[in-house]
C-alpha angles and dihedrals in degrees: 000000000000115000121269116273123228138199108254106227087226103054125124121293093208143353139179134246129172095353088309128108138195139209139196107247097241134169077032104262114196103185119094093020092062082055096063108070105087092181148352090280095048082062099046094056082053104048116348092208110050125104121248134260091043103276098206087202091059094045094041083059096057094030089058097046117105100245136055087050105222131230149191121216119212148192123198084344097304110101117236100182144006147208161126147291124200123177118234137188094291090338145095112218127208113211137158095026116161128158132216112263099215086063101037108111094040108097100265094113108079092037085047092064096045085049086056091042095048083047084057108056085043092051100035110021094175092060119121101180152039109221118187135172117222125191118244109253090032098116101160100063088046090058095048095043087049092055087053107057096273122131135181111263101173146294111318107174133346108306091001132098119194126233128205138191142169116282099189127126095326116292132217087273096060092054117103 
């Protein structure tokens, strides 16, 4: 087993990828982010176990924790999406991604998940692997994440699985 990866504290803050750019969340910014969850299942793909509507004190509390490191995604300099990055044992691991619904439909969503991959070889450079949990229903982002280079490895939390894929120098599926 490869030894676990960490975040370096002085990694990059923010990088760009596709015309798109991210940015750690800090200091912790709640808006737009608290306009995002149309429903109670919009927040559960984010985070299973939130509370809806969006409770900023709940939020504020895991925004502000030391892992997993917290962006913003933007286009043009206004963010579209956000989420998180953990380190693992040789993974990266996306969690807490939602997308602005006002900008879901038109084309962001592939070039979303090469932006977090991209984050994630700045941020975490040993890093082998990307490693997601998906809700189960959610057929959509598994197809998304399939036509990526994800596949299921395996149960991860209650009414999730979890998908995996290579990290690597970027591969053909990380290519516009």
């Amino acid at each position: 087993m490869a030894p676990p990866v960490s975040s370096d504290p002085e990694a990059p803050s923010r990088g760009e990828a596709e015309g798109l750019t991210w940015r750690r969340n800090r200091p912790v910014a709640l808006e737009p982010l608290a306009g995002w969850f149309r429903d109670a299942q919009d927040m559960a793909f984010a985070h299973p176990f939130a509370r809806f509507p969006f409770d900023a004190d709940e939020w504020e509390e895991l925004l502000t924790r030391p892992s997993p490191a917290f962006f913003y995604a933007e286009r043009d300099g206004v963010p579209f999406a956000h989420f998180g990055l953990r380190p693992g044992d040789d993974a990266v691991h996306l969690c807490f991604l939602v997308m602005d619904p006002a900008r879901r439909g038109q084309g962001l969503a592939r070039p979303l998940i090469r932006l977090t991959a991209a984050a994630g070889r700045a941020r975490m450079p040993g890093a082998r692997r990307m490693t997601l949990n998906v809700s189960q229903g959610n057929l959509r982002a598994e197809r998304l994440y399939l036509s990526l280079g994800f596949r299921r490895t395996g149960g991860a939390e209650e009414g999730m699985f979890q998908m995996e894929r290579p990290l690597g120098p970027q591969p053909p599926w990380d290519r516009p």
